[in-house]
C-alpha positions in Angstrom: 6.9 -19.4 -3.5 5.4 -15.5 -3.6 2.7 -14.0 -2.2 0.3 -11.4 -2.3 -2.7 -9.8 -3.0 -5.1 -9.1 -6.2 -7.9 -7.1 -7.0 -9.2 -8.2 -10.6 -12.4 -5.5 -10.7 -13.7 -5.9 -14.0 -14.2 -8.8 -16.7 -11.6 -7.1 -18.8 -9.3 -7.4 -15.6 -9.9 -11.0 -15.8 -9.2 -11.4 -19.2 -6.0 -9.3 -19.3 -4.8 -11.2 -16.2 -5.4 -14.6 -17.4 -3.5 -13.7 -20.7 -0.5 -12.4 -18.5 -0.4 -15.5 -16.3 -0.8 -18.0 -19.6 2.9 -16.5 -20.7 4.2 -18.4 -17.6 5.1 -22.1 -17.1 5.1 -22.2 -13.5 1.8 -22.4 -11.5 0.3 -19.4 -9.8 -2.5 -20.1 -7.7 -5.6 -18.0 -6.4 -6.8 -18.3 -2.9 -10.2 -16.7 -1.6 -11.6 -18.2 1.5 -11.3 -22.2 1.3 -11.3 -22.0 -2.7 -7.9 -22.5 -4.6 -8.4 -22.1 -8.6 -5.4 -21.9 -11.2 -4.8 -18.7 -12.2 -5.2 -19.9 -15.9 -8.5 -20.9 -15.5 -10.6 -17.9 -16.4 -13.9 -20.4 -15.0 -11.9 -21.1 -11.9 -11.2 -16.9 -11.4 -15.5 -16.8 -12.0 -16.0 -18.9 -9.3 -14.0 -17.1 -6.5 -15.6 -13.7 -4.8 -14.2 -10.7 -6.6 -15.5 -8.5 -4.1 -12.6 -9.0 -1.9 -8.9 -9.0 -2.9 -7.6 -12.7 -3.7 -4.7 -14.3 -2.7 -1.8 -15.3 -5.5 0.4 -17.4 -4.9 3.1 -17.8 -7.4 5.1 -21.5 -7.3 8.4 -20.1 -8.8 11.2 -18.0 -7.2 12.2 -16.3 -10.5 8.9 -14.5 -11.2 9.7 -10.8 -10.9 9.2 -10.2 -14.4 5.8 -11.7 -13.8 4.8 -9.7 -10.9 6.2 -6.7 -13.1 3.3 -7.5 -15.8 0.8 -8.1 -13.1 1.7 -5.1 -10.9 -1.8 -3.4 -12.0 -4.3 -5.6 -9.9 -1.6 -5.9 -6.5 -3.0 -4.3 -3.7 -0.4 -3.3 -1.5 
């Protein structure tokens, strides 16, 4: 499992990431407080704070070609 932190600013950034994660069979979670959503789940992604970065947690050790695509929205 992988870790790290988002920023999805915008509704576009929403979109754009939820295509990118829909490519993938494994899971990828978002974290923000005590809320866990799937990352697919473009309802779920509404109903976190995206004030604040978000926590993704990605359940697959091959998945640098995904964080590749979603390099844009990590916040180092």
């Amino acid at each position: 499992m992988k870790k790290v932190s988002i920023m999805l600013n915008t509704i576009n950034d929403v979109k754009s990431f939820v295509n990118t994660v829909s490519k993938y069979s494994f899971d990828v979670d978002l974290i923000s407080g005590r809320y866990a959503v799937d990352a697919k789940s473009i309802m779920g992604i509404f109903s976190l704070d995206l004030s604040k970065a978000i926590e993704m947690e990605v359940h697959d050790d091959d998945c640098a070609a995904f964080l590749e695509e979603v390099k844009p929205f990590i916040v180092k």
